[in-house]
Backbone of each chain as ProteinMPNN parsed JSONL, in Angstrom:
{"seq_chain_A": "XXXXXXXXXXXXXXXXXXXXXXXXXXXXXXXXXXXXXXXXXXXXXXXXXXXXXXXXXXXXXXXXXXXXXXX", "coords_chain_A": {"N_chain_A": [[106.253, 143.783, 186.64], [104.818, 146.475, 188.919], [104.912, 145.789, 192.158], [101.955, 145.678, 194.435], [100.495, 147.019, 197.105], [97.671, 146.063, 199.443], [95.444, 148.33, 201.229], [92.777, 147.724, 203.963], [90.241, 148.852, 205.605], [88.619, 146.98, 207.729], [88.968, 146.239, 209.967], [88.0, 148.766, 211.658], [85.502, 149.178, 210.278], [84.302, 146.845, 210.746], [83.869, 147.737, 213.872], [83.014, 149.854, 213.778], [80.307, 148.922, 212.696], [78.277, 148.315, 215.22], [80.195, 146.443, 217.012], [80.592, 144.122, 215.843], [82.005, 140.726, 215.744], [84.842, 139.266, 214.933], [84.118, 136.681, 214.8], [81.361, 136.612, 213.977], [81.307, 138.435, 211.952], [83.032, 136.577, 209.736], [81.387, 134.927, 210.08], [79.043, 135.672, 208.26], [80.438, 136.162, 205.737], [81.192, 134.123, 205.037], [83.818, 132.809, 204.95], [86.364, 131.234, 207.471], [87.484, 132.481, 210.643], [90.298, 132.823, 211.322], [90.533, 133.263, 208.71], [90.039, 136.098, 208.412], [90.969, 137.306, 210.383], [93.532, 137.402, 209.316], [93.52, 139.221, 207.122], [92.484, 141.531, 208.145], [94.976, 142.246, 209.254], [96.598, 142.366, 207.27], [97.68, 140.559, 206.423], [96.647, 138.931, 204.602], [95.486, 139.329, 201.433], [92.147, 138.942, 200.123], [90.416, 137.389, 197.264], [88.355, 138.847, 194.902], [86.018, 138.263, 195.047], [85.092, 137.166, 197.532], [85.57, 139.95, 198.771], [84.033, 141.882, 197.304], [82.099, 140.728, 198.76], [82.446, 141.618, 201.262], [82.502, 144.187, 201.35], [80.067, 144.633, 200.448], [78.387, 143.104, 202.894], [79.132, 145.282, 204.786], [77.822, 147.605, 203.912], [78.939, 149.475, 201.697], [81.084, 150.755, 199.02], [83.47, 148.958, 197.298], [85.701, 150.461, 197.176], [86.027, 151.823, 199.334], [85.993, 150.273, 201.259], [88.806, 148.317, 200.44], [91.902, 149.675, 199.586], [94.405, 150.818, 197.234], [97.741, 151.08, 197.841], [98.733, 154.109, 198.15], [96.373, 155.526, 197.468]], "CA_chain_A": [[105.087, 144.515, 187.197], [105.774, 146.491, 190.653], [104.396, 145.181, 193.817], [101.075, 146.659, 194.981], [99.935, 146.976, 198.394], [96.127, 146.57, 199.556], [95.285, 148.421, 202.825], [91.74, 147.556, 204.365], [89.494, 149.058, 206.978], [87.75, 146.085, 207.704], [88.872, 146.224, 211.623], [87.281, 149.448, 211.965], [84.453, 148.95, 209.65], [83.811, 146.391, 211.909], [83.938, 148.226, 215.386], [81.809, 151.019, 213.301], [78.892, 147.854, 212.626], [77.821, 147.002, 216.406], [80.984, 145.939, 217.409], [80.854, 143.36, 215.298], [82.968, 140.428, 216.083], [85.471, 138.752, 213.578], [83.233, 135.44, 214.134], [80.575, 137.175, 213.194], [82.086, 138.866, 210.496], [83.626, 135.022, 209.509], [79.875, 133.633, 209.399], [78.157, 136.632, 207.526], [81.436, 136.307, 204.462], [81.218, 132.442, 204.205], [84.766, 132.404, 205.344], [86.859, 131.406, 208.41], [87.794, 133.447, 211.155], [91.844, 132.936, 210.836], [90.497, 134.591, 207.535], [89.437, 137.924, 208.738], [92.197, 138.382, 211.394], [94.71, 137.524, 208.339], [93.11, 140.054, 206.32], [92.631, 142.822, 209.381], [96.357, 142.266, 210.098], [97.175, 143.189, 205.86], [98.956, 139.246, 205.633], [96.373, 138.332, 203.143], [94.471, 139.943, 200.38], [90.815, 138.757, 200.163], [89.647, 137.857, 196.039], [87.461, 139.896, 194.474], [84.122, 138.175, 195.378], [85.073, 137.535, 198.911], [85.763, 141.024, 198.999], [82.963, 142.244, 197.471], [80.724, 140.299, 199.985], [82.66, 142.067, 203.124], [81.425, 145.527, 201.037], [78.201, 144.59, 201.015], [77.986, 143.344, 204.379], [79.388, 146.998, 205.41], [76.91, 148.198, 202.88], [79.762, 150.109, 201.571], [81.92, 150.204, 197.608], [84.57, 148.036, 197.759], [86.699, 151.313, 197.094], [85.305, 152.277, 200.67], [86.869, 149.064, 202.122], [89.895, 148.167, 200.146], [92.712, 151.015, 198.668], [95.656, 150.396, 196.667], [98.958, 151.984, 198.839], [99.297, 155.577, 197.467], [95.39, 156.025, 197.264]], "C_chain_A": [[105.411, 144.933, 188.622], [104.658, 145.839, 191.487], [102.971, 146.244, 194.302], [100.709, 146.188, 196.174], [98.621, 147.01, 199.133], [95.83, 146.677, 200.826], [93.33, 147.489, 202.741], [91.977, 148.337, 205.564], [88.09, 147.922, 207.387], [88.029, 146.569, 208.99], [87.785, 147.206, 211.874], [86.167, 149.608, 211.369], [83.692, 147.985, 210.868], [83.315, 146.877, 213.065], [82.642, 149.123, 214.946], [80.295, 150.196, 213.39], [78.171, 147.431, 214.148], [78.35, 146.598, 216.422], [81.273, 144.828, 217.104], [81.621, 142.169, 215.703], [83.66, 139.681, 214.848], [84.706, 137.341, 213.521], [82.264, 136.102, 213.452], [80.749, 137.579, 211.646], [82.035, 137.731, 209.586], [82.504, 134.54, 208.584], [79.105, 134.391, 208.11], [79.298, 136.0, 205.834], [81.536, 134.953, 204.12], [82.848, 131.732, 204.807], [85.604, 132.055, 207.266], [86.988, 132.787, 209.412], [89.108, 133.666, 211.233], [91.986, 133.736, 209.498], [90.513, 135.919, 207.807], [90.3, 138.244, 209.43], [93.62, 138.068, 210.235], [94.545, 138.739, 207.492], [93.15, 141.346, 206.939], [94.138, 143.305, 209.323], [96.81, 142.606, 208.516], [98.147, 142.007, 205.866], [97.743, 138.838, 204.463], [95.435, 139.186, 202.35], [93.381, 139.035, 199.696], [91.27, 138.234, 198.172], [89.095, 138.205, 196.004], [85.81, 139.392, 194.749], [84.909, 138.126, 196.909], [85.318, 139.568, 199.457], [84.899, 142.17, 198.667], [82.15, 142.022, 197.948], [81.121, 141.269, 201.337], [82.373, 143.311, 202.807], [79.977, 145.425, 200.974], [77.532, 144.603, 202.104], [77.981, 144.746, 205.158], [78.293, 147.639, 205.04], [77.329, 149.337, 202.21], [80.291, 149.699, 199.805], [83.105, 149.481, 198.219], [85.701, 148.897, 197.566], [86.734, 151.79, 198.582], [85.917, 151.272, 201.986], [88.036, 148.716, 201.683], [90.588, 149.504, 199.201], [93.853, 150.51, 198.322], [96.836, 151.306, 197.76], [98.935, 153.16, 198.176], [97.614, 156.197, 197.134], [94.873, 156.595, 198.383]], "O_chain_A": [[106.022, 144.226, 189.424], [103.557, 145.481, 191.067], [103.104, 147.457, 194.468], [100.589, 144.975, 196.34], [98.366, 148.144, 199.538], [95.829, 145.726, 201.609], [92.846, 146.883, 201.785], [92.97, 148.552, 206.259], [86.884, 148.154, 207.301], [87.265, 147.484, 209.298], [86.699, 146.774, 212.26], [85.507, 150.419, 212.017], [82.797, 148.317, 211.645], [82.206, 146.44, 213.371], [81.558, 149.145, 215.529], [79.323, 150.661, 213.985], [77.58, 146.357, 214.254], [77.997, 145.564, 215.856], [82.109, 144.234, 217.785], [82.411, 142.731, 216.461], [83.007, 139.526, 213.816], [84.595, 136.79, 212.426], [82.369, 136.15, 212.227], [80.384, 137.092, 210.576], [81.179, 137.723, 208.701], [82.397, 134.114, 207.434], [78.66, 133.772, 207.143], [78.685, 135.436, 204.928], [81.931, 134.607, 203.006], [83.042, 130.538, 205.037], [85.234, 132.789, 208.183], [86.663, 133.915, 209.041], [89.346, 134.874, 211.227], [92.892, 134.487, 209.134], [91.191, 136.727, 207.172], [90.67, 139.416, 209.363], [94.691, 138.616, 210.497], [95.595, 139.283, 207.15], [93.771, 142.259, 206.393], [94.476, 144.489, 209.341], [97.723, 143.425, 208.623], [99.288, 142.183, 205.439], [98.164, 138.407, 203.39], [94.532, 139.732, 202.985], [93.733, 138.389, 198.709], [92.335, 138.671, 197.737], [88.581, 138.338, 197.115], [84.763, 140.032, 194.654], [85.298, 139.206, 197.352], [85.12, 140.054, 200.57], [84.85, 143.2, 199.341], [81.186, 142.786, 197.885], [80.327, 141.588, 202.222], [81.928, 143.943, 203.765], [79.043, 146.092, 201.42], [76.633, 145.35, 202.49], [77.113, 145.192, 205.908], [77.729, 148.307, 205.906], [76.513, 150.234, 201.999], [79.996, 148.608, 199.319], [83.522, 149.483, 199.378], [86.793, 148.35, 197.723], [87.848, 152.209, 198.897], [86.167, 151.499, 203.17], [88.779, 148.717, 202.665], [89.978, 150.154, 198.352], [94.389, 149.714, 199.093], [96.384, 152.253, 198.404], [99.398, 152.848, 197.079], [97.554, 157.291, 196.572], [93.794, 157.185, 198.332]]}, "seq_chain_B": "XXXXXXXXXXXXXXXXXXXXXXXXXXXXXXXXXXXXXXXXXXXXXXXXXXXXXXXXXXXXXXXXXXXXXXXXXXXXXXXXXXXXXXXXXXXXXXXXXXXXXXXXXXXXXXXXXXXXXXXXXXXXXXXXXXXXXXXXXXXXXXXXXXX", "coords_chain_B": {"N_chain_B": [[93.187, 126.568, 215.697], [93.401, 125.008, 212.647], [91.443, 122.223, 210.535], [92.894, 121.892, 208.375], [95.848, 122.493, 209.255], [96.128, 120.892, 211.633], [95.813, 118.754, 210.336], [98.297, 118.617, 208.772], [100.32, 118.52, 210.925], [100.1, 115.902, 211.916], [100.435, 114.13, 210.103], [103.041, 115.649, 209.543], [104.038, 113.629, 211.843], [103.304, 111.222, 212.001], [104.681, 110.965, 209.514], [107.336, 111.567, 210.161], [107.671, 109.115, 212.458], [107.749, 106.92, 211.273], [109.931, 107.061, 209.614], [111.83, 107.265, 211.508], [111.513, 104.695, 212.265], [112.247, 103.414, 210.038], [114.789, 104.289, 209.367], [115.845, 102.811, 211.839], [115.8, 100.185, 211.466], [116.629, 99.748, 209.247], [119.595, 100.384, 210.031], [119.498, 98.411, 211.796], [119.028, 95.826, 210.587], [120.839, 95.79, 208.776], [123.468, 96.673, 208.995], [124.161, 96.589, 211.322], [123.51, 94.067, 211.609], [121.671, 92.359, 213.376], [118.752, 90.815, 214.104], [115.891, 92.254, 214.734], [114.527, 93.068, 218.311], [111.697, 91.816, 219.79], [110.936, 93.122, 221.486], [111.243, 95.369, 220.984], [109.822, 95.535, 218.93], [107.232, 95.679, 219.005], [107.544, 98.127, 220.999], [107.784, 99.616, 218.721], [104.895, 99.418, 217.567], [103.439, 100.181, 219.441], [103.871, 103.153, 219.58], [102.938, 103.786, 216.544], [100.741, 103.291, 217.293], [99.588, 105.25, 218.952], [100.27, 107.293, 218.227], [97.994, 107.092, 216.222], [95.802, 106.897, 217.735], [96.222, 109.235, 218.503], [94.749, 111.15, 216.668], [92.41, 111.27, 217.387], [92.642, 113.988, 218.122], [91.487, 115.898, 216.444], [89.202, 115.687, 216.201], [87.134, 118.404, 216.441], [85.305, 120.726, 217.946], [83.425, 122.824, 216.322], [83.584, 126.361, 216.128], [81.902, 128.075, 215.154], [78.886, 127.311, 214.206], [78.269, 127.781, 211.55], [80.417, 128.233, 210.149], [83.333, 127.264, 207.88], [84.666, 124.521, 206.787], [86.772, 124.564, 205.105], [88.428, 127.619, 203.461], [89.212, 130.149, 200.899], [91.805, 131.097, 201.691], [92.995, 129.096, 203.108], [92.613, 126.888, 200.671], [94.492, 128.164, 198.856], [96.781, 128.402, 200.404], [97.168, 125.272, 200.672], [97.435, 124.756, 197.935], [99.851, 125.864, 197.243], [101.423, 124.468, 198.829], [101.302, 122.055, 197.965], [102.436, 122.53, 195.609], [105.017, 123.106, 196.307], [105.775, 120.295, 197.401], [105.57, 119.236, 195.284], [107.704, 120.026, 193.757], [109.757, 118.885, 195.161], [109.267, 116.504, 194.742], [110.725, 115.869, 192.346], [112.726, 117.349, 192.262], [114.078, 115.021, 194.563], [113.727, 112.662, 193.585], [115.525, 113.101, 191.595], [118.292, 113.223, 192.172], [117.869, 110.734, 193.441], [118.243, 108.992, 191.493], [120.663, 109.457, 190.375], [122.365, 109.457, 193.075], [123.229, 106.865, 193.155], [125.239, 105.85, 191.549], [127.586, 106.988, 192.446], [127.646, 105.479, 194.544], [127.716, 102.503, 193.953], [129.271, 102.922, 191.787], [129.348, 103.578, 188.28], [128.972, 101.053, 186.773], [127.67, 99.155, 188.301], [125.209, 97.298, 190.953], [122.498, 97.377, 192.274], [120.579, 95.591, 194.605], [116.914, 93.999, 194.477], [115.564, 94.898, 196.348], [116.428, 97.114, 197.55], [115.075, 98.882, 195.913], [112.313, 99.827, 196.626], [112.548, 100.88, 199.053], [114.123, 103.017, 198.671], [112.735, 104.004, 197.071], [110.034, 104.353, 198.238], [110.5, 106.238, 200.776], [111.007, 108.677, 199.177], [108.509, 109.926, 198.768], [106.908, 109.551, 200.996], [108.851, 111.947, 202.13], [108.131, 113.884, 200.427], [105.625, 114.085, 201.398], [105.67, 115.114, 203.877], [106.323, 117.556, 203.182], [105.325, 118.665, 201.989], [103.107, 119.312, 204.171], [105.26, 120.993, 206.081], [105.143, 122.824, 204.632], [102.766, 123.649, 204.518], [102.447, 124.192, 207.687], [104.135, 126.429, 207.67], [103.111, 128.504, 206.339], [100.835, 129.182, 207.507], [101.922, 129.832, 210.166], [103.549, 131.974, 209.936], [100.951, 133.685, 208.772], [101.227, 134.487, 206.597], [101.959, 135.825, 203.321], [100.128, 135.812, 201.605], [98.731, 136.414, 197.917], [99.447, 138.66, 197.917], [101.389, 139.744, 195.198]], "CA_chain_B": [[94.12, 125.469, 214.798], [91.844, 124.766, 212.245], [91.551, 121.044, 210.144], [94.341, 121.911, 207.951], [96.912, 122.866, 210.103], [96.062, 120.019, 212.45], [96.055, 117.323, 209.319], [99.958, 118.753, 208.729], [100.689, 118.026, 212.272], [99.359, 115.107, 212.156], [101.003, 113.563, 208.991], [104.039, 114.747, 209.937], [104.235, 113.378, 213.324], [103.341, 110.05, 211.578], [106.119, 110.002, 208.61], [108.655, 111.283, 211.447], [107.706, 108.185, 213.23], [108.101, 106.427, 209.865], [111.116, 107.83, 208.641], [112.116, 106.682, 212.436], [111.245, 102.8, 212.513], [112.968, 102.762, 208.669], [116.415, 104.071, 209.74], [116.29, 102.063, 213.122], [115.413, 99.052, 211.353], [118.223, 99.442, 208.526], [120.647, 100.486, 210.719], [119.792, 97.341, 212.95], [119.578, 94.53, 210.142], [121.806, 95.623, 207.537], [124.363, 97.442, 209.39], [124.671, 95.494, 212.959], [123.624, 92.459, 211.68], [121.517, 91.584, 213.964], [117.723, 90.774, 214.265], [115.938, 93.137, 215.945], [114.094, 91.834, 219.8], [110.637, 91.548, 219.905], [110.288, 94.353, 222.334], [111.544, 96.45, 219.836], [108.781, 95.638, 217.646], [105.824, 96.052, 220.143], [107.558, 99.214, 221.44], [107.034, 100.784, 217.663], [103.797, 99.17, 217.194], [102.399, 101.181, 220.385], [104.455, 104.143, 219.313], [101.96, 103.6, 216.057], [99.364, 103.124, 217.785], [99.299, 106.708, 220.028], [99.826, 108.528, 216.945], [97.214, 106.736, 215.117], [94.668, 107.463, 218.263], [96.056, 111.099, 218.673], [94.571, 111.814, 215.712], [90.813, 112.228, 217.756], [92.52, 115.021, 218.661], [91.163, 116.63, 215.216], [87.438, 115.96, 216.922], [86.979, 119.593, 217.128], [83.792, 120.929, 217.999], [83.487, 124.323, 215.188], [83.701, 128.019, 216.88], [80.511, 128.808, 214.637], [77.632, 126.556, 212.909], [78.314, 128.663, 210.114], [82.396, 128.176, 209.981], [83.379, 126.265, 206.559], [85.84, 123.759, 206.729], [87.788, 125.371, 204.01], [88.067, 128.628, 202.72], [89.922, 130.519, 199.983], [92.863, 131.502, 201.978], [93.344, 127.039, 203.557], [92.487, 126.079, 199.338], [95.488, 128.884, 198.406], [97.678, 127.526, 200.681], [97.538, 124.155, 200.229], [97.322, 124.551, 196.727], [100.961, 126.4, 197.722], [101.932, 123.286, 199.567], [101.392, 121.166, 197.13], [103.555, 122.955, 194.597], [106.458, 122.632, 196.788], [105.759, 118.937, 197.544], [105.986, 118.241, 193.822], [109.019, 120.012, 193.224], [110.69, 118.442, 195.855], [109.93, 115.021, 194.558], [111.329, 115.733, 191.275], [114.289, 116.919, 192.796], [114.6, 113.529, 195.347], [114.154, 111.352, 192.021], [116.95, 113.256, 190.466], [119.183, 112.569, 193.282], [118.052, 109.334, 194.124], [118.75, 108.332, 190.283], [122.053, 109.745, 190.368], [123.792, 109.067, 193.747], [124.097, 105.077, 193.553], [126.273, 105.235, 190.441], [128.774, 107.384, 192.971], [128.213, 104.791, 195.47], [128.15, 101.409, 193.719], [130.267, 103.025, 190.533], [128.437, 103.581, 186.447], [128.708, 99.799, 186.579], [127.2, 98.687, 189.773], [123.961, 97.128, 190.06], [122.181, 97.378, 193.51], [119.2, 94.711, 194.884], [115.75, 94.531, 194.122], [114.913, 95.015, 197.649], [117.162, 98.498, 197.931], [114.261, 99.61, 195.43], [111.267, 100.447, 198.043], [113.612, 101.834, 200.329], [114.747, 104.389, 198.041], [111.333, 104.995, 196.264], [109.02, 104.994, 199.553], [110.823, 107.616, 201.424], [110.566, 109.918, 198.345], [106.957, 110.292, 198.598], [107.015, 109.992, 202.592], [109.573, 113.107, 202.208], [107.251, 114.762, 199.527], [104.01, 114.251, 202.128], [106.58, 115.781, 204.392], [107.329, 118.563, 203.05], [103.695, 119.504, 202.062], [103.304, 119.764, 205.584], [105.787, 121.706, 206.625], [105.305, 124.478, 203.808], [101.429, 123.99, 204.629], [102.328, 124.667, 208.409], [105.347, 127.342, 207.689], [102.486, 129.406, 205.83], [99.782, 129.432, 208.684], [102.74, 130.264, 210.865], [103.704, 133.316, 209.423], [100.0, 134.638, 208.669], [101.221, 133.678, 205.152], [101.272, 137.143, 202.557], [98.9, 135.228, 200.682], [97.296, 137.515, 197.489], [100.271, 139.906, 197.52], [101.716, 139.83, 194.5]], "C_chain_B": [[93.1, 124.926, 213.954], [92.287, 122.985, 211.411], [92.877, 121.05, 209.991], [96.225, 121.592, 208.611], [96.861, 121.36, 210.906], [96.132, 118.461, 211.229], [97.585, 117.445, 208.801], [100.654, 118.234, 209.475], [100.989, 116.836, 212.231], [100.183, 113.884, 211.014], [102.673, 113.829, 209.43], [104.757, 114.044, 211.005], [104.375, 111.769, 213.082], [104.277, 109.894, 210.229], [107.188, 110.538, 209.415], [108.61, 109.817, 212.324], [107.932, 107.269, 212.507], [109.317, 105.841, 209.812], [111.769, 106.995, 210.058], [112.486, 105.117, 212.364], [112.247, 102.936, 211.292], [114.479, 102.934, 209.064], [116.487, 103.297, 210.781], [116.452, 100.374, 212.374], [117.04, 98.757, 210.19], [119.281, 99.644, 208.852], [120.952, 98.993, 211.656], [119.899, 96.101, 212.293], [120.801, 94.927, 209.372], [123.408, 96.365, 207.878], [125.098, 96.58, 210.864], [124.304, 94.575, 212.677], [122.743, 91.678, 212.656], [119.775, 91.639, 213.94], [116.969, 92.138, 215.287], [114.839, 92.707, 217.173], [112.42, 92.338, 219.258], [110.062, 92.897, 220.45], [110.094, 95.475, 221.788], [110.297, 96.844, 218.833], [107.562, 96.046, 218.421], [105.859, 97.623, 220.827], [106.991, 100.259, 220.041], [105.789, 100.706, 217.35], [102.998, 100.145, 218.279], [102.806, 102.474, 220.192], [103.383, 104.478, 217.856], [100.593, 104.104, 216.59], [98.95, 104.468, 218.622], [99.092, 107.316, 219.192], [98.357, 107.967, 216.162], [95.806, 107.506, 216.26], [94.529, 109.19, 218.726], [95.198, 111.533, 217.921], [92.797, 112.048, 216.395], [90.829, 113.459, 218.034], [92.085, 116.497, 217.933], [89.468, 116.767, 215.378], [87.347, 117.282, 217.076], [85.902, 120.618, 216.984], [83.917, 122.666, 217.537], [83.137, 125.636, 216.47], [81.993, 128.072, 216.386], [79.551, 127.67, 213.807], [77.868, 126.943, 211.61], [79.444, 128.75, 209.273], [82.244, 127.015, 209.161], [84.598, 125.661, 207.34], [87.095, 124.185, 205.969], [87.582, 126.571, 203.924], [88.877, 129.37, 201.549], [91.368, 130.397, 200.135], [93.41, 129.844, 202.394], [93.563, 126.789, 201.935], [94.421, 126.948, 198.963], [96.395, 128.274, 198.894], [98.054, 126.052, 200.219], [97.46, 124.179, 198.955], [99.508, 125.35, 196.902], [101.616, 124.878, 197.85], [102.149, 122.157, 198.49], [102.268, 121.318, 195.529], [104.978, 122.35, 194.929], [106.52, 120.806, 196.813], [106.446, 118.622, 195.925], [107.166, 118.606, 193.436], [110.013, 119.314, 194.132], [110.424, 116.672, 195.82], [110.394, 114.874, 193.579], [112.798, 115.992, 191.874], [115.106, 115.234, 193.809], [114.865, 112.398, 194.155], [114.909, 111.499, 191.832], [117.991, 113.072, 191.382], [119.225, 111.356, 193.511], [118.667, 108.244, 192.095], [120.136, 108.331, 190.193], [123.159, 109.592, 191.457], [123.713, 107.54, 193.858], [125.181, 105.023, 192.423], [127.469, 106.142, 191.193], [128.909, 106.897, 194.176], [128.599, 102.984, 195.256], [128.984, 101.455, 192.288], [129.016, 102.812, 189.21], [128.145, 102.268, 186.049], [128.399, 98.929, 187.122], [125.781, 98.216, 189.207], [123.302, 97.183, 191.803], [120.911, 96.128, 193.499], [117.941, 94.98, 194.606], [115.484, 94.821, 195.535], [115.192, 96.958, 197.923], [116.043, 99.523, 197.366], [113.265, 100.483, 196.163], [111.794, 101.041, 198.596], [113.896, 102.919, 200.012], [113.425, 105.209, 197.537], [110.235, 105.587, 197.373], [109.229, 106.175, 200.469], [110.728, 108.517, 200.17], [109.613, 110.491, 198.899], [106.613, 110.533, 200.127], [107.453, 111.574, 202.675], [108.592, 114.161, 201.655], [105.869, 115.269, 200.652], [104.963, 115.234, 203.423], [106.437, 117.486, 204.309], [105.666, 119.238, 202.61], [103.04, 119.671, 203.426], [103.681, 120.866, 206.175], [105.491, 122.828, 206.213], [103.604, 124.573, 204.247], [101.412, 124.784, 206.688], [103.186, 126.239, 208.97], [104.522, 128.923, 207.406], [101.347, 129.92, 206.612], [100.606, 130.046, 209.701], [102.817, 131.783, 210.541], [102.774, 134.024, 208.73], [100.228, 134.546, 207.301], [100.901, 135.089, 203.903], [100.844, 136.616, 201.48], [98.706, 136.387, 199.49], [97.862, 138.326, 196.937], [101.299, 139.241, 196.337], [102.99, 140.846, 193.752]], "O_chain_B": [[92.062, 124.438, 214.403], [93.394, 122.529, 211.697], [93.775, 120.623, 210.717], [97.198, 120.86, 208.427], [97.831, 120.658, 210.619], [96.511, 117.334, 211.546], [98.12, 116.406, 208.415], [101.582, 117.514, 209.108], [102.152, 116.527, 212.492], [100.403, 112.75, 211.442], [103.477, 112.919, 209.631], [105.981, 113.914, 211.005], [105.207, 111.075, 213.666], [104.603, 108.758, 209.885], [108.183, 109.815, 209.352], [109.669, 109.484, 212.855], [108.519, 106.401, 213.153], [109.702, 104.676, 209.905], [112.296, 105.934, 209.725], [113.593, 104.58, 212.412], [113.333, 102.456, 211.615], [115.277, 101.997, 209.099], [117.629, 102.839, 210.75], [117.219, 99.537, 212.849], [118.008, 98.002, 210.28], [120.186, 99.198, 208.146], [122.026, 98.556, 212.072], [120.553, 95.205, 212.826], [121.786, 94.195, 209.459], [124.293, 96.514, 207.036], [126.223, 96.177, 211.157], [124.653, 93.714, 213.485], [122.957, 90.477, 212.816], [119.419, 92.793, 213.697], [117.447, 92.739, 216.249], [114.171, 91.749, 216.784], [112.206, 93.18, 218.385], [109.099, 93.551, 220.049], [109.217, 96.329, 221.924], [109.949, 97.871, 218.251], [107.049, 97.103, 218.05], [104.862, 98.273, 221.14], [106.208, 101.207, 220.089], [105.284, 101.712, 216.852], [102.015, 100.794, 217.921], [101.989, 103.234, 220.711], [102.88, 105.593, 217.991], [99.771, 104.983, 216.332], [97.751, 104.559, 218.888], [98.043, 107.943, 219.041], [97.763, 108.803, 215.481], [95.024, 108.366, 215.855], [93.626, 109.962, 219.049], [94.628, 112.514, 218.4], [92.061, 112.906, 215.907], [89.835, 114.164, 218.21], [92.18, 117.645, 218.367], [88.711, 117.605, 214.887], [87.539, 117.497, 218.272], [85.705, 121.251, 215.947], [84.39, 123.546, 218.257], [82.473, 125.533, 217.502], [81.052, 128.101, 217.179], [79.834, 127.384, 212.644], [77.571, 126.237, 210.646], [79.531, 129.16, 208.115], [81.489, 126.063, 209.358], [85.279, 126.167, 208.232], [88.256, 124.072, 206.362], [86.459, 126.901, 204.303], [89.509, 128.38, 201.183], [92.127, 129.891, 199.308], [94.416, 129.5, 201.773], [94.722, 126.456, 201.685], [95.41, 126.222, 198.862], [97.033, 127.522, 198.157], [99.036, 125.75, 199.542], [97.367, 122.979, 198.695], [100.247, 124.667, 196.192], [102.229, 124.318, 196.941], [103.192, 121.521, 198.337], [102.573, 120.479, 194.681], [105.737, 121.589, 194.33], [107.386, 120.208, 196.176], [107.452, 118.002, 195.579], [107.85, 117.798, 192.808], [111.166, 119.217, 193.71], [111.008, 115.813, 196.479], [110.723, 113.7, 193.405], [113.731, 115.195, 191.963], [116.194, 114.668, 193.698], [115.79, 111.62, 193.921], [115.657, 110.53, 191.707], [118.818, 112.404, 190.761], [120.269, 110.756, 193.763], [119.263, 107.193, 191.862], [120.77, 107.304, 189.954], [124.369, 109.569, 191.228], [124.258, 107.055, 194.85], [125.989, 104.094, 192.451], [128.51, 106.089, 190.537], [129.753, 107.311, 194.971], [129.357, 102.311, 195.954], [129.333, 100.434, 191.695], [128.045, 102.056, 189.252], [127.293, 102.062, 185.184], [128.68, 97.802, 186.713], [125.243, 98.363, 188.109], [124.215, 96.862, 192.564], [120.383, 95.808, 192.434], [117.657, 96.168, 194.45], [114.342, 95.228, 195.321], [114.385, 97.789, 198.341], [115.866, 100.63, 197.875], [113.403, 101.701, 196.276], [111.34, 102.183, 198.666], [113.976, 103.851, 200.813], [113.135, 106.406, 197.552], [109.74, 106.711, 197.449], [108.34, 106.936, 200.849], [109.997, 109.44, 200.528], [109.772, 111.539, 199.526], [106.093, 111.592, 200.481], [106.683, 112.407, 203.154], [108.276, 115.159, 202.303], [105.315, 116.366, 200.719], [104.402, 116.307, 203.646], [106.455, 118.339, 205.197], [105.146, 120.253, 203.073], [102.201, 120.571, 203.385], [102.914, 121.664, 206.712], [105.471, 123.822, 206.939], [103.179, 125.727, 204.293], [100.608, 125.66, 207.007], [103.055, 126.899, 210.002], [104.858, 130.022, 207.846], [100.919, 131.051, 206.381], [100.003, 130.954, 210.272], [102.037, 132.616, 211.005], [103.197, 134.948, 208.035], [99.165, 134.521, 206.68], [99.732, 135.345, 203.614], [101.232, 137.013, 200.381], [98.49, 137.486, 200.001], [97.495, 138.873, 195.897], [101.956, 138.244, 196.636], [103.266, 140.712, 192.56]]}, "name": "protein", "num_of_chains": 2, "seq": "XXXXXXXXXXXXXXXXXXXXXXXXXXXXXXXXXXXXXXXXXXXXXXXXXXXXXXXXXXXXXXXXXXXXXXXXXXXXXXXXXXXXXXXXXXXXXXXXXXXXXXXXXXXXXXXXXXXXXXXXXXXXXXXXXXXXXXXXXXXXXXXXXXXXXXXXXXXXXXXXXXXXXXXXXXXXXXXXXXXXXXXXXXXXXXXXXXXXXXXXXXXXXXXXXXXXXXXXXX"}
């Protein structure tokens, strides 16, 4: 199977929300904040519910926040 | 530095100090022959004893009320960590089964005492080594996910 790549605009999703901060962010998603700057920075890829909670929070599709590389 | 990371530390700071006292100690009866002083023993016991009270240094008052202790990406890892650990005590078994018959010969027989010695550091090594791969992976932001 090849290798897929998952960008995010969480950083700037963020900045777009009221400047949001990644604690913030952190507390709203249930998760850490070493989470969100791993995830910002494209070292880790979220699962699919954590990842549909950080689209919701945006109030956004989760196509809207995460893209495969070539999309 | 969140629990995790700081319970890696923390473990292996205490089987390095371990792993320490065990070679000093078999190097000093079974090798020099000689008892080892008193001071000796009081110096590792407080050497013990720092690491054992470092560990308040895990008291750590949360960034957010709201900040979990765990989360997907800490469970992933250490669930990581703990892979490696186990393969690396199957490999130490299979080593430790196989090099005394190329040091006391296919017809050797070693002490019951030599037993512990050989089996306890396994598992020391194993807690070890889940450590290291648990702090190797926080280190490097860890490409968790990617597949």
């Amino acid at each position: 199977m090849a290798k897929s790549k998952v960008r995010n605009q969480v950083r700037r999703l963020r900045f777009e929300n009221g400047e949001m901060t990644q604690q913030q962010l952190a507390d709203l998603a249930g998760v850490t904040r070493q989470t969100i700057i791993a995830i910002e920075s494209g070292k880790y890829t979220p699962s699919l519910p954590l990842a549909f909670k950080l689209a919701k929070i945006f109030g956004l599709t989760l196509e809207n926040v995460f893209q495969l590389d070539g999309q | 530095m969140n629990k995790t990371q700081k319970g890696a530390i923390y473990c292996l700071s205490a089987i390095s100090l371990g792993i320490a006292i065990c070679v000093y100690l078999v190097i000093k009866i079974y090798f020099l022959k000689s008892i080892p002083e008193k001071s000796s023993a009081a110096f590792w016991m407080a050497m013990y004893f720092l690491v054992t009270v470092s560990s308040l240094l895990f008291l750590r008052k949360k960034q957010s009320p709201n900040e979990p202790d765990t989360d997907e990406r800490d469970d992933l890892i250490k669930k990581r960590a703990v892979v490696c650990s186990f393969v690396s005590v199957w490999t130490l078994l299979v080593f430790t089964s196989i090099t005394p018959q190329f040091i006391v010969g296919p017809e050797g027989s070693i002490p019951a005492w030599a037993l512990p010695l050989i089996n306890l550091p396994i598992f020391l090594i194993a807690m070890g080594i889940y450590s290291i791969a648990v702090l190797v992976q926080y280190g490097r932001g860890s490409k968790d996910g990617e597949k």
